[in-house]
N, C-alpha and C positions, 0 to 999 in steps of 0.2 A: 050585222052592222058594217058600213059600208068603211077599209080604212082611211084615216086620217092622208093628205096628200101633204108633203113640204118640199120643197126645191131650197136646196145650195147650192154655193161652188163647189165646195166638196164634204162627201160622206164619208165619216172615217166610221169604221165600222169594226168596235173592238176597246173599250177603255185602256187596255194595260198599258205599259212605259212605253211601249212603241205608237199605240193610240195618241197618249196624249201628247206624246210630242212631236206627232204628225197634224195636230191639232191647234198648239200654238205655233206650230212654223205658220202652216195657214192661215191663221188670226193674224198674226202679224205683218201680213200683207196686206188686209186691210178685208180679206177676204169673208164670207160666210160658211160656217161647219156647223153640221150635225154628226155628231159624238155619241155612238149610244156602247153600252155594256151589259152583260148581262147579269152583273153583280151589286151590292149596294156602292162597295167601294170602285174609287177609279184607281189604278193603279198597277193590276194584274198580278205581278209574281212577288213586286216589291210591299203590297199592300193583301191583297185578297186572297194572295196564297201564301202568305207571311213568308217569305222568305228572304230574308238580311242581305244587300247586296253582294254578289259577288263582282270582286274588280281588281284590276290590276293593279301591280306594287308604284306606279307613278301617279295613281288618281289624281294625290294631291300637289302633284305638279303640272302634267301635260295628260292629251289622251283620251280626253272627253269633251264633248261639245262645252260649250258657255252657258247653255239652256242646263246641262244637265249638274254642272257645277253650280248653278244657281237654287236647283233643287235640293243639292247635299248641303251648301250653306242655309237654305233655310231650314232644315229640318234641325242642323246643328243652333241655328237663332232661334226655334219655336222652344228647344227645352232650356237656351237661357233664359227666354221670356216667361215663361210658366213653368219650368222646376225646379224645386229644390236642389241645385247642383251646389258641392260643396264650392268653395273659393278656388280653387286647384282646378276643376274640372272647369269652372265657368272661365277661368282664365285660358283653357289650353288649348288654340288654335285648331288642333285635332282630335276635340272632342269625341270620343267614341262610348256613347251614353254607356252600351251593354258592355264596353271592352271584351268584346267576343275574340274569335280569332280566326272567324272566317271573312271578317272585314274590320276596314279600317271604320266602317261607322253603321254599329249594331246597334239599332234602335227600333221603337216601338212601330209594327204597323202603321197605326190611328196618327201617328203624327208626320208620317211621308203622305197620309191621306187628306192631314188638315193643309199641309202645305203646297200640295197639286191642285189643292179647291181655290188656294189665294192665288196662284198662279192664272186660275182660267178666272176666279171671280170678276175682273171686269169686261171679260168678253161677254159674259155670261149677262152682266148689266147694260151692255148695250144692246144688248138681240144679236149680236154674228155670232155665237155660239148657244146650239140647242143639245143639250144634254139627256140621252132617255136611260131610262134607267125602270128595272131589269129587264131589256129587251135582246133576245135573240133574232138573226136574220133567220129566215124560215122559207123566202122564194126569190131569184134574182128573174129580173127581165131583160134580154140579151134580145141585139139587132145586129146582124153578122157579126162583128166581133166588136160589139159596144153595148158596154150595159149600162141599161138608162135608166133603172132602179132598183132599189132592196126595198123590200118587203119583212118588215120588222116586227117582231110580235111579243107582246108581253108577258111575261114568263107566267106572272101571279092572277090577272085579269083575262086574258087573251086579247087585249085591245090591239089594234095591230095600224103600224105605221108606211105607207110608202112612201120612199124618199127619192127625190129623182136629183142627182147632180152632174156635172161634166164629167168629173173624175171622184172613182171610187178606191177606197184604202183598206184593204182588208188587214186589219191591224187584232183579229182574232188570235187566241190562244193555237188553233189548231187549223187555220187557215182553213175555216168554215166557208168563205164565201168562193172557195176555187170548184169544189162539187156543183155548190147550186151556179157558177157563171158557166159552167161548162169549160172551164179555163183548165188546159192543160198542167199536171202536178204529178210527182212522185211519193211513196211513202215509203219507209222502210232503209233498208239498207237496199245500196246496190249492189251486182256484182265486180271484182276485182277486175274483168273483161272490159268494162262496161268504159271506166276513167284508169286504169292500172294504181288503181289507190294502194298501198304498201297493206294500210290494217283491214283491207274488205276482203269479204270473204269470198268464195271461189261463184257461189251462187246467189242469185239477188233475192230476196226477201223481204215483200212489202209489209206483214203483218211485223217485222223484225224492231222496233221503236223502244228508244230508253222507257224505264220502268218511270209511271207518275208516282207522284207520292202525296200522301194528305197530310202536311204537317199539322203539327197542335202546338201549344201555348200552354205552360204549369210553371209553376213555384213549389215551392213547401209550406205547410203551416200547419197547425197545432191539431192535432186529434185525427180521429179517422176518416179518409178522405173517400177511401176505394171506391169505384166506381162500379156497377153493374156488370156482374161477367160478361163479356160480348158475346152475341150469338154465333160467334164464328171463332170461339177462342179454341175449342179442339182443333180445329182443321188449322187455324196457324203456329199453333206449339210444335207439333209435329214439322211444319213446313222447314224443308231443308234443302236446298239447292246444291246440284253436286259440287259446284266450286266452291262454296261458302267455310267450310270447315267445321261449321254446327249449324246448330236449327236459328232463322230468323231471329226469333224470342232469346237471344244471347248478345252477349256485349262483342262477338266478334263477326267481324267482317274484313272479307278480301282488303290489301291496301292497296289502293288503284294505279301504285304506281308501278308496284313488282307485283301484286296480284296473290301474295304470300296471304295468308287470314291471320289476322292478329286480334289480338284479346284489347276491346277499347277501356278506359276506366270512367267510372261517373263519381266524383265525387260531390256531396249536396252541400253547395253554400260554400264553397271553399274560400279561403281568404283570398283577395287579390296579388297576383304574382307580378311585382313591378319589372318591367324592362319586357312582357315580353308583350310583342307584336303581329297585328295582322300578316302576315308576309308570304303567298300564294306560293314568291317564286320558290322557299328553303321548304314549306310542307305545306299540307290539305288543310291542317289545324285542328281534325277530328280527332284526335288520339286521347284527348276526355271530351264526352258527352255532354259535360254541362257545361263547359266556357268557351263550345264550338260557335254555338248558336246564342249563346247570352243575349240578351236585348235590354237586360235593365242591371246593371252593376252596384249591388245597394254601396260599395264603398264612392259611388257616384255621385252618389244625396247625400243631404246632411243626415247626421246620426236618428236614427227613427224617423224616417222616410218612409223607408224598406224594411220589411220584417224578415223579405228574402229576394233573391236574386229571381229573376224572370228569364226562362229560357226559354227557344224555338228548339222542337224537337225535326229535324230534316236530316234523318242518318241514313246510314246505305240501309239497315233493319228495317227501314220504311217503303223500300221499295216496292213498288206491287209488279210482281214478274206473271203474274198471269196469262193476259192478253193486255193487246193493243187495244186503246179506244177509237183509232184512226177507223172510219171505213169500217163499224163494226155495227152487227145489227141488237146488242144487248149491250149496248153503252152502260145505260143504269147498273148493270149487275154488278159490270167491272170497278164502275166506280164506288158501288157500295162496299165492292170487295177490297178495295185501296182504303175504305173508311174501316172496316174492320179491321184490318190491318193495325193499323195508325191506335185504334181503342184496345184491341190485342198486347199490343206493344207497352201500352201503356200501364192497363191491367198487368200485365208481367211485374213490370217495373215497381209498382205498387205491393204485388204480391209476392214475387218471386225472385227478381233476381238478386244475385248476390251482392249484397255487402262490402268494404273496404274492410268493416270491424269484424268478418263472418256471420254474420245475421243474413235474413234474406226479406228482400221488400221493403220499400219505403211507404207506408198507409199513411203520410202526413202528403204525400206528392198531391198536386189539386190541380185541376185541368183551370185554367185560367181563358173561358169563351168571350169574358168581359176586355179583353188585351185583345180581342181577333173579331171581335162584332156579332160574334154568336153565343150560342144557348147553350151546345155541347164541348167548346174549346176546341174543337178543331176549329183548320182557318176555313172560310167561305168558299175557297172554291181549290180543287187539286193543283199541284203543281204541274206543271206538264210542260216537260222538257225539248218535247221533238213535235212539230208540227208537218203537217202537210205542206210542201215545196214545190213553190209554182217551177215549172221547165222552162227556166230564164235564158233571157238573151247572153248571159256569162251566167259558167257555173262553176262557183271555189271550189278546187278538189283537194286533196290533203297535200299534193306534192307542190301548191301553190303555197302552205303555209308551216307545213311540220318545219320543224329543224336538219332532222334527217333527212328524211324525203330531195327538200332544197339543199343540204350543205352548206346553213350559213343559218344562224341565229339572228342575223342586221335585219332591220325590217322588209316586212314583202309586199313587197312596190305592185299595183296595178295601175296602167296608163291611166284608166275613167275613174278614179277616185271618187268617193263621194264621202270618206268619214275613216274612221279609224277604231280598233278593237286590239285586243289582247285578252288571251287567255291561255292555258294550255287545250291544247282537244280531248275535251275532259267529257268523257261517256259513260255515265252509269249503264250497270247492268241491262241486258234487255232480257225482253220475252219471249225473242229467240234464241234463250238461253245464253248468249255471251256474257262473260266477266267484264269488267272496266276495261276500256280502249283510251288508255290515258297517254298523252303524245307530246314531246315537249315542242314548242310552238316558236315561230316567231312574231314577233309584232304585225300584225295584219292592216289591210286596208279596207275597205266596201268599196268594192266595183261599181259602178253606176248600172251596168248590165242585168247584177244579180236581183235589183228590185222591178226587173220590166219583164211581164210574162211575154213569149215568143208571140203570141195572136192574139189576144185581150188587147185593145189599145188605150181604155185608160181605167184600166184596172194595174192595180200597185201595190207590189208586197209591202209592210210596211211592221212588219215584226220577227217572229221567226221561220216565217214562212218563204224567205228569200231563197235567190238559184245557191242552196248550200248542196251537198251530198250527208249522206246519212252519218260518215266521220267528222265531214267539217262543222257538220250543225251546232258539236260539242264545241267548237271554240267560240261562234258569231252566234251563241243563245241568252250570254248571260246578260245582267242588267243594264251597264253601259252601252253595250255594244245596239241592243235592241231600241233603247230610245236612238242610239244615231240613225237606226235605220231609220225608225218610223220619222225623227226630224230632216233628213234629206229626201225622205218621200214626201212630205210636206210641202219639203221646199221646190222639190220639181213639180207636184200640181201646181202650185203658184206661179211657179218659172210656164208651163206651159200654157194657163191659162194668160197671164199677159201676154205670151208671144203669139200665140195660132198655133204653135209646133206642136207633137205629139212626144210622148216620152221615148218612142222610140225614133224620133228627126233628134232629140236631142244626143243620146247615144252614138250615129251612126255620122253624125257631123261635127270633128274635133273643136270648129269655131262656136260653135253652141253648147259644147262638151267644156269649154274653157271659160264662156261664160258664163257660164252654169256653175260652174268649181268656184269661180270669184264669188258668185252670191253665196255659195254657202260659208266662206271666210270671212263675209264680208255679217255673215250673220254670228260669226262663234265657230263654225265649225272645222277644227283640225282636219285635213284631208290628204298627211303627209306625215312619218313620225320624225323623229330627230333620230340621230346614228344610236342605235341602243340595241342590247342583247334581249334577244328571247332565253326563254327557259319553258 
């Protein structure tokens, strides 16, 4: 069957937070997108791979786009409008459904998913936005350095889409569309030689990538819950990595900050602890299991809501140190092997591990798939922290942003601005065996550089896939930071299509570099921080 042809202004290719807010920057020009993912859910890390945002300690002041405050307001409106929140919670400005304590607003998947659909639903009813779903790209068509289509293909059918636009946004998990354009990208770590990064190591290493993780979704409830031994539970009982300090299957793991392995605690259902707070910059907030990831806090509801608290399980335990899925020729394996993992873990938990009262196993624990869209409670699709990196026109290295590195905590200024992030350069484990590269940070900026591949001319990173290095990826990966990318990718396809310019005329000419900076302020987007300390 011969495929389907569609033409837009622009293809964003990839639903997660950088997808789709590469998506409505472009709508909102007046412009035409096709949006496809290859998941049921749009959303990516914040949605399909459940994972609670992470964000820095000023969200709800400064520091994020207008678009992307507009997303956290509404998810914070969707559970006054539809739940049970007692009088206290519906009153308090800062809502944090699960009151977790790895964000200030720990909430359910499905309802950062119901509120990205009200966001694009009226594009969607005028025809400028085409939405495919579950589609992976699978061929790009390149003319010296312009590609003039993807070729999309349906994961469950094989029906297969080509899409021909001016400019294409590769706004994938793993910067999928940089192999098939032939567009130059690094993976892995580099070497210390290579940029004199302080935490690289001496030799560069492309298979070297943070560990993925297959989070899940459980509660507790009444009677025996346990699930089927996993077919892989010998092999990760055993599994023990030399830094760790015990086998996976334990409640301890390295602390990322000193690297020391500490014993985490879990306790089930615990009462809520008033005063205390999300806060990145004082800790990680892991140090109990259950109110890291909380996502639904029954003291939230009114009384008999909740039978029990709902948590995301996303611990360092879950790491899959394997191999890399980057550039690899038995993908499925690894990732089945990340899913056993994850049912391993869990199994444990259920059967084995220890107790607060000395008992071992909680057989009431219940994998909750109905919270994540699926049939086995894991979420939809891996987490996956380090992507493929186009070889950009600027490339953030760590002494652009560490604290140390630079000597100076105030923010780090780049001339071509296009947005703004914070994090610490927070690096899980990898595959090439490294511990946590945990780095204290300053307030950063997004280069206009970092999303324009050096030869591709209108191909644009537009998620995690930007000019980072293998250190800096840890700071510019997490949720906020990823929708500013993909919303000033956006907004430069926009910016270039009205003008005739190319994203790299825009870059290379300060008077088009400053026009460029006013439309993105002029659209919401901070491109500068205020005087404030990193941590």
């Amino acid at each position: 069957m011969k495929a389907l042809s569609i033409e837009v202004d622009v293809a964003v290719i990839g639903g997660g937070l950088g997808g789709v807010a590469a998506a409505l920057a472009v709508l909102r020009s007046g412009r035409t997108v096709l949006l496809s993912d290859e998941f049921s859910w749009l959303g990516g890390q914040l949605t399909s791979q459940a994972v609670p945002p992470d964000e820095h300690k000023w969200v709800e002041q400064f520091g994020v786009t207008s678009s992307y405050r507009a997303l956290r307001e509404g998810i914070r409106q969707y559970y006054r409008d539809f739940y049970p929140l007692t009088p206290e919670a519906r009153d308090n400005a800062w809502l944090n459904p699960g009151a977790g304590l790895v964000s200030k607003l720990c909430h359910e998947p499905r309802v950062a998913v119901a509120v990205i659909d009200q966001m694009l639903a009226p594009y969607r009813s005028s025809g400028r936005l085409q939405v495919l779903q579950p589609y992976v790209p699978v061929a790009v068509e390149r003319h010296e350095h312009v590609v003039s289509s993807v070729l999309l293909r349906n994961i469950e059918n094989g029906h297969e889409v080509s899409v021909s636009a001016p400019y294409v946004l590769d706004a994938t998990e793993t910067g999928a569309l940089l192999p098939l354009s032939s567009t130059d990208y690094v993976t892995g770590s580099e070497s210390n030689a290579e940029y004199g990064e302080p935490s690289a190591p001496d030799t560069a290493d492309p298979r070297n990538v943070q560990a993925v993780t297959w989070c899940f979704a459980f509660d507790v409830a009444p009677g025996d819950n346990t699930i089927d031994r996993p077919a892989d539970y010998d092999y990760w009982h055993s599994y023990e990595p030399t830094f760790w300090g015990d086998r996976l299957l334990s409640f301890t793991a390295p602390n990322p900050r000193t690297l020391t392995p500490e014993l985490r605690t879990m306790f089930v259902n615990p009462p809520l602890v008033e005063g205390r707070d999300a806060d990145q910059s004082l800790s990680g907030g892991d140090t109990d299991l259950w109110m890291f990831r909380r996502i639904a806090a029954r003291s939230t509801f009114t009384e008999g809501s909740y039978e029990s608290d709902i948590v995301i399980a996303n611990w360092p335990m879950l790491d899959y140190l394997d191999e890399s899925i980057l550039d690899n020729d038995d993908v499925a394996r690894h990732l089945e092997g990340a899913r056993q993992l994850a049912l391993s873990y869990f199994y444990w938990l259920q059967t084995e591990a220890p107790r607060p009262d000395g008992g071992f196993g909680w057989p009431g624990l219940r994998l909750r798939g109905d919270v994540l869209g699926t049939a086995d409670g894991l979420a939809q699709a891996p987490y996956i922290r380090e992507s493929r990196r186009i070889k950009a026109l600027t490339t953030i290295v760590e002494q652009d942003i560490s604290v140390a590195a630079r000597g100076s905590d105030g923010p780090a200024r780049f001339d071509k601005s296009v947005g703004v992030g914070m994090y610490r350069i927070d690096l899980h484990p990898s595959v090439g065996g490294d511990n946590y590269i945990d780095v204290e940070c300053s307030p950063f900026e997004i280069p206009l550089g970092a999303l324009i591949p050096r030869e591709t001319i209108n191909l644009l990173a537009a998620s995690k896939n930007i000019g980072t290095t293998h250190i800096t990826n840890g700071a510019y990966r997490l949720h906020p930071v990823e929708w500013n990318i993909g919303e000033s990718a956006g907004e430069l396809a926009a910016f270039c299509l009205e003008t005739g310019h190319t994203p790299r005329d825009v870059w290379a000419d300060d008077a088009l570099t400053e026009q460029f900076q006013a439309r993105l302020e002029a659209s919401g987007i901070e491109i500068h921080w205020p005087e404030i300390l990193g941590y």
